[in-house]
MARBA-933715 format. One record per residue: x, y, z of N, C-alpha, C in turn; residue number from 1; residue in three letters. Coordinates in nm, 2 decimals. Example, Ala and Ser with C-alpha at 12.3 -4.5 7.8 and 13.67 -1.06 7.14 Angstrom:
% MARBA-933715
+--------+--------+--------+--------+--------+--------+--------+--------+--------+-----+--------+
:    nxx :    nyy :    nzz :   caxx :   cayy :   cazz :    cxx :    cyy :    czz : num : residu :
+--------+--------+--------+--------+--------+--------+--------+--------+--------+-----+--------+
:   1.32 :  -0.57 :   0.78 :   1.23 :  -0.45 :   0.78 :   1.32 :  -0.33 :   0.78 :   1 :    Ala :
:   1.28 :  -0.22 :   0.71 :   1.37 :  -0.11 :   0.71 :   1.29 :   0.00 :   0.79 :   2 :    Ser :
+--------+--------+--------+--------+--------+--------+--------+--------+--------+-----+--------+
//
This chain:
% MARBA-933715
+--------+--------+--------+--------+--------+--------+--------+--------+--------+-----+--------+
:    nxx :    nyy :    nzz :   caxx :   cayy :   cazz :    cxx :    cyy :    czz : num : residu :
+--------+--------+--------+--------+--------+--------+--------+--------+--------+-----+--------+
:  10.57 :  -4.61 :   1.22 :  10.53 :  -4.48 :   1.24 :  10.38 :  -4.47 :   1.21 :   1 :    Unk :
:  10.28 :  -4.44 :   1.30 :  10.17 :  -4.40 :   1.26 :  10.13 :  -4.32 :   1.14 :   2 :    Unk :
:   9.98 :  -4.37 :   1.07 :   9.94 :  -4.26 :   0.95 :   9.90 :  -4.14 :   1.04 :   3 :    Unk :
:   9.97 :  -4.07 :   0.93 :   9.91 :  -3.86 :   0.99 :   9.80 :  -3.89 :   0.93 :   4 :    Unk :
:   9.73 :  -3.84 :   1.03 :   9.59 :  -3.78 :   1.00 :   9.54 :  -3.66 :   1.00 :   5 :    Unk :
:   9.47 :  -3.60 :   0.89 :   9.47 :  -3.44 :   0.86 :   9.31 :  -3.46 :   0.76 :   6 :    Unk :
:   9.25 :  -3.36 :   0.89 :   9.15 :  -3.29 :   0.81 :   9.18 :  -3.16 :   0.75 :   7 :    Unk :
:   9.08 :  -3.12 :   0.63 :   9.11 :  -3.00 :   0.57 :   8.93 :  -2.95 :   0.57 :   8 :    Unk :
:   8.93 :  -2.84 :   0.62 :   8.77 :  -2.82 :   0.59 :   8.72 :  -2.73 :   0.50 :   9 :    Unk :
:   8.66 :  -2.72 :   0.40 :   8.64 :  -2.66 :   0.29 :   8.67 :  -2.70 :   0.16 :  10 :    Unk :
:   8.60 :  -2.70 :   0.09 :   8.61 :  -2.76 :  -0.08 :   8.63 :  -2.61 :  -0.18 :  11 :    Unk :
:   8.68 :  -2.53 :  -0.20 :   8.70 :  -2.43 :  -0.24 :   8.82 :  -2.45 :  -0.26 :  12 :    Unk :
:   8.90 :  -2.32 :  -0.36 :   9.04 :  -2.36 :  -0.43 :   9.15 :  -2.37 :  -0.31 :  13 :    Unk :
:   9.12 :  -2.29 :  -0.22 :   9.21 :  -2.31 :  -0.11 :   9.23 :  -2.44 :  -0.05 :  14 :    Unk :
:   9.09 :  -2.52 :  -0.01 :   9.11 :  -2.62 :   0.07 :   9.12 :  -2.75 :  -0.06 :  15 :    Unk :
:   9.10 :  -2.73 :  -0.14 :   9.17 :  -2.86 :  -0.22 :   9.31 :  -2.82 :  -0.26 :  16 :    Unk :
:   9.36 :  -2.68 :  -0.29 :   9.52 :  -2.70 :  -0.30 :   9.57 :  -2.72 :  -0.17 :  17 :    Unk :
:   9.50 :  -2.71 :  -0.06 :   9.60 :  -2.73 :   0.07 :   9.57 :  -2.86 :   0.05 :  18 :    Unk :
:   9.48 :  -2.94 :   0.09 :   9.47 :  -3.11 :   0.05 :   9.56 :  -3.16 :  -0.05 :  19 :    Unk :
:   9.54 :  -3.12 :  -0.14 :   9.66 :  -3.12 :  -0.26 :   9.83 :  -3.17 :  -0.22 :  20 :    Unk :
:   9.82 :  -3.03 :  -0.17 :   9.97 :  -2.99 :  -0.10 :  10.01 :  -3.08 :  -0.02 :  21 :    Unk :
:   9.94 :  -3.13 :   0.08 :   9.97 :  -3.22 :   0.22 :   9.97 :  -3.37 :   0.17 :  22 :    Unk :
:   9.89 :  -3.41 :   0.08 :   9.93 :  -3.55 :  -0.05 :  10.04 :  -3.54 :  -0.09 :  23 :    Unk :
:  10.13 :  -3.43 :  -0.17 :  10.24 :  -3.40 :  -0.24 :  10.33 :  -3.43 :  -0.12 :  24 :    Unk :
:  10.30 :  -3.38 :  -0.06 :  10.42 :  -3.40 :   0.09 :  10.48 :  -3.47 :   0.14 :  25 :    Unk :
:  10.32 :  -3.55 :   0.17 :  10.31 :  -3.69 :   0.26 :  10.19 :  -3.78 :   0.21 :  26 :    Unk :
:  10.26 :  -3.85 :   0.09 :  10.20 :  -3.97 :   0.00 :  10.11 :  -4.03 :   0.08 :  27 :    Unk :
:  10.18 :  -4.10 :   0.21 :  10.10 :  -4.17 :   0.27 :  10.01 :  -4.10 :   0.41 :  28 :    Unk :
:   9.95 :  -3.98 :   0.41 :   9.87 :  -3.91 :   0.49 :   9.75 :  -3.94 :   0.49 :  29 :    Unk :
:   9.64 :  -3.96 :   0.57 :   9.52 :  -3.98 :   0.55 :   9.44 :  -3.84 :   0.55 :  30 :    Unk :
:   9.44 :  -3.78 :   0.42 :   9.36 :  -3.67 :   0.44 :   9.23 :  -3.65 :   0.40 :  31 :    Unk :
:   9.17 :  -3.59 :   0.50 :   8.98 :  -3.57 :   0.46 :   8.97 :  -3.47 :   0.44 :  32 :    Unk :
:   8.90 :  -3.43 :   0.29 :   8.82 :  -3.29 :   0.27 :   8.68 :  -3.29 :   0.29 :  33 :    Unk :
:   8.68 :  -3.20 :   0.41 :   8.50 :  -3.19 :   0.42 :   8.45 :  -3.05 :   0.37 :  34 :    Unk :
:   8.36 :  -3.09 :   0.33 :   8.24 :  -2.96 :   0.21 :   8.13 :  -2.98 :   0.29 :  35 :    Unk :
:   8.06 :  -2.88 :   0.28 :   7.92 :  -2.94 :   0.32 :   7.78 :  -2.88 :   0.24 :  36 :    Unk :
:   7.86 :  -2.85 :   0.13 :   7.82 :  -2.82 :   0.02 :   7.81 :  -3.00 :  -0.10 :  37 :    Unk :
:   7.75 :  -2.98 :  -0.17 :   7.71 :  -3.13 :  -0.26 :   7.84 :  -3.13 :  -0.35 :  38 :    Unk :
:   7.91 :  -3.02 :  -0.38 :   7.98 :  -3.07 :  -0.45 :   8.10 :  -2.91 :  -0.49 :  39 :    Unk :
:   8.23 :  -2.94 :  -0.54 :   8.37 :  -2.84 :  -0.47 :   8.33 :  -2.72 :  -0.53 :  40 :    Unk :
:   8.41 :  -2.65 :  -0.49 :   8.37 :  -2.47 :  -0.55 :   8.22 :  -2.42 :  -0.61 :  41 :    Unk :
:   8.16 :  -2.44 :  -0.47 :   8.02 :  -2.42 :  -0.46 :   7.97 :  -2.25 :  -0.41 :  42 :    Unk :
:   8.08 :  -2.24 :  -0.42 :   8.06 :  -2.08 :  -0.38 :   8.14 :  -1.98 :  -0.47 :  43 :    Unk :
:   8.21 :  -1.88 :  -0.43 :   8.29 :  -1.78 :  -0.50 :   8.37 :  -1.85 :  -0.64 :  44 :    Unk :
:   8.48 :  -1.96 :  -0.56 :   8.52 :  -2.02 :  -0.65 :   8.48 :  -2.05 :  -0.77 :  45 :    Unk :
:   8.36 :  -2.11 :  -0.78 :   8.29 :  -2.12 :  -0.88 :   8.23 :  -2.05 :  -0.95 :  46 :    Unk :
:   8.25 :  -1.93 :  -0.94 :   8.22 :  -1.80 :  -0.98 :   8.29 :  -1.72 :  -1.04 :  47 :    Unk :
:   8.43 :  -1.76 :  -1.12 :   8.51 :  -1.70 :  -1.14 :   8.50 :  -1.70 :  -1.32 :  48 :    Unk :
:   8.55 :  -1.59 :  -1.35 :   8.45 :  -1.55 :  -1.49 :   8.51 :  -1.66 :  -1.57 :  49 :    Unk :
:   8.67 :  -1.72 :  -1.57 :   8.69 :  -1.84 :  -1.60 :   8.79 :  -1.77 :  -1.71 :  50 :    Unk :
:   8.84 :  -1.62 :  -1.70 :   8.95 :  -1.60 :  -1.80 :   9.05 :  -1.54 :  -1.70 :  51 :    Unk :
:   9.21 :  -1.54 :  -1.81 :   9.25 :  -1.47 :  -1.79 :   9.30 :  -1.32 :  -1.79 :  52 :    Unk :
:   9.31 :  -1.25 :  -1.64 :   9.30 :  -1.12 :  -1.68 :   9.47 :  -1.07 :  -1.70 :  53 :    Unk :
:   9.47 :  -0.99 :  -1.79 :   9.59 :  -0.93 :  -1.83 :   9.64 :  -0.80 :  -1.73 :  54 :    Unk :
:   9.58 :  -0.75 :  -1.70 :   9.61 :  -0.61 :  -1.59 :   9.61 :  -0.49 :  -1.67 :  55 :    Unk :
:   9.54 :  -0.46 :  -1.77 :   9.51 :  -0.33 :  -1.91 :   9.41 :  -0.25 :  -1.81 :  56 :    Unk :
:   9.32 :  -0.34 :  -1.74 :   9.21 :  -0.22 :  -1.67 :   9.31 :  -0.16 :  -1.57 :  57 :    Unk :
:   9.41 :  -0.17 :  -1.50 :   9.47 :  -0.10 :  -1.35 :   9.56 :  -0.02 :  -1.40 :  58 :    Unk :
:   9.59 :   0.04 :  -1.29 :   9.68 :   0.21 :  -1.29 :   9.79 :   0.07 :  -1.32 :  59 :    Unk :
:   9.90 :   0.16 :  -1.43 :  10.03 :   0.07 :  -1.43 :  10.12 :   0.06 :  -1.29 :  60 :    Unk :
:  10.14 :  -0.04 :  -1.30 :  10.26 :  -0.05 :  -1.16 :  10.18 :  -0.06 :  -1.04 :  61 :    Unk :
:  10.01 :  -0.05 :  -1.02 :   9.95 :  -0.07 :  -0.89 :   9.99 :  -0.25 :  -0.91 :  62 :    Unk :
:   9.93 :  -0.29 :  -0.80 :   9.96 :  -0.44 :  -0.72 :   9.85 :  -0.52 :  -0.79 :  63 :    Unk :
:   9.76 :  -0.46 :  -0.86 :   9.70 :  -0.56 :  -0.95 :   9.75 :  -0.58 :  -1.04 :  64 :    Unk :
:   9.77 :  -0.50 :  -1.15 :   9.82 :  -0.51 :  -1.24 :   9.94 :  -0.63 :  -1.25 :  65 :    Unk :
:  10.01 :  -0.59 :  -1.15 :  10.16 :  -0.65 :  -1.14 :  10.13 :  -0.79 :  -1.14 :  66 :    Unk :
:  10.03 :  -0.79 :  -1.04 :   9.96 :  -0.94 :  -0.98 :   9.92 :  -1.01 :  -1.12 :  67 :    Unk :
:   9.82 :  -0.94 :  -1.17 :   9.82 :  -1.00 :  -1.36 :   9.87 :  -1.03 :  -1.35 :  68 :    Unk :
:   9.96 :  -0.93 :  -1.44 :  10.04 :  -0.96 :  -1.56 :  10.16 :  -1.11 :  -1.48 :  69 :    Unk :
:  10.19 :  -1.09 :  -1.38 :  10.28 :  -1.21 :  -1.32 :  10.19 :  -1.36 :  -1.32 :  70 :    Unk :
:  10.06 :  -1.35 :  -1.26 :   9.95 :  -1.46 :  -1.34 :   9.99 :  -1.53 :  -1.46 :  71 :    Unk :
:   9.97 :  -1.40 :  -1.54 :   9.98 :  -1.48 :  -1.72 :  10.09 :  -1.51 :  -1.70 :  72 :    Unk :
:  10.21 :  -1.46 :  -1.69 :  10.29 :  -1.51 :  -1.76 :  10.36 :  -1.64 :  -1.65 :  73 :    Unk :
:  10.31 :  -1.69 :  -1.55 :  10.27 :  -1.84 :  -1.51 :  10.21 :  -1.91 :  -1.54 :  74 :    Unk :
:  10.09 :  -1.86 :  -1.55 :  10.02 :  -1.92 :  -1.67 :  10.04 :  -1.98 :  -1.80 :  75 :    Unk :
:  10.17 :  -1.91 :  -1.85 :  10.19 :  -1.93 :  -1.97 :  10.30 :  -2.01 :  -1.96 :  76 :    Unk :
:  10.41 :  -2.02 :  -1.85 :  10.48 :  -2.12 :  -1.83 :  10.43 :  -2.25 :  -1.82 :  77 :    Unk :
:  10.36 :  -2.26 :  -1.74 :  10.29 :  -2.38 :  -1.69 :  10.22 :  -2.46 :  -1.83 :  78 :    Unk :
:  10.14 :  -2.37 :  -1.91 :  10.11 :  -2.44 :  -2.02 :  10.23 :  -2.46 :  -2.12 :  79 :    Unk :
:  10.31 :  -2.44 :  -2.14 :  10.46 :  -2.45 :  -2.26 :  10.47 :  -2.54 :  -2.18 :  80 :    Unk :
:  10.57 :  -2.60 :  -2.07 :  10.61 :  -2.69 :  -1.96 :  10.52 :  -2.83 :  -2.02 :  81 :    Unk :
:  10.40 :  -2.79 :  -2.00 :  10.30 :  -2.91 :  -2.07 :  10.24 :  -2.96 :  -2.19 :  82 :    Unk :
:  10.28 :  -2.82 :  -2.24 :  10.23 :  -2.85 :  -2.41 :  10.13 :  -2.87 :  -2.40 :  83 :    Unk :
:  10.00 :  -2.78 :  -2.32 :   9.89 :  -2.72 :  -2.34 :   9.88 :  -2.60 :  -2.41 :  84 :    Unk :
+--------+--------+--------+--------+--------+--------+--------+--------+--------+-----+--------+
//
């Protein structure tokens, strides 16, 4: 069977978890991430204040909030899971 070949364009959290993803899938895929930036989350991504938010600033029950608070508490799985 031929190697799949897959570009991904973009170095932002999106295009390395989809590069990510398509490795997880298919071990043996040849995938290329192009940036054309010097180096990954060179834009927004890298811009992110680097905490987590709890959802205390939003109306209760709007879609942020919910979105939080469901965040952390993945968040919090994933670290227990690792013993982080």
């Amino acid at each position: 069977m031929p190697t799949r070949r897959v570009a991904v364009i973009g170095g932002g959290i999106l295009g390395v978890a989809v590069a990510r993803e398509l490795l997880k899938r298919s071990p043996d895929a040849d995938v290329t991430l192009f940036e054309k930036e010097d180096r990954l989350a060179a834009h927004q991504t890298g811009r992110n204040s680097g905490v987590v938010h709890a959802g205390l600033y939003y109306e209760p029950g709007s879609n942020k909030a919910v979105l939080c608070r469901r965040g952390v508490a993945l968040l919090e799985d994933f670290t227990a899971e690792r013993g982080i």
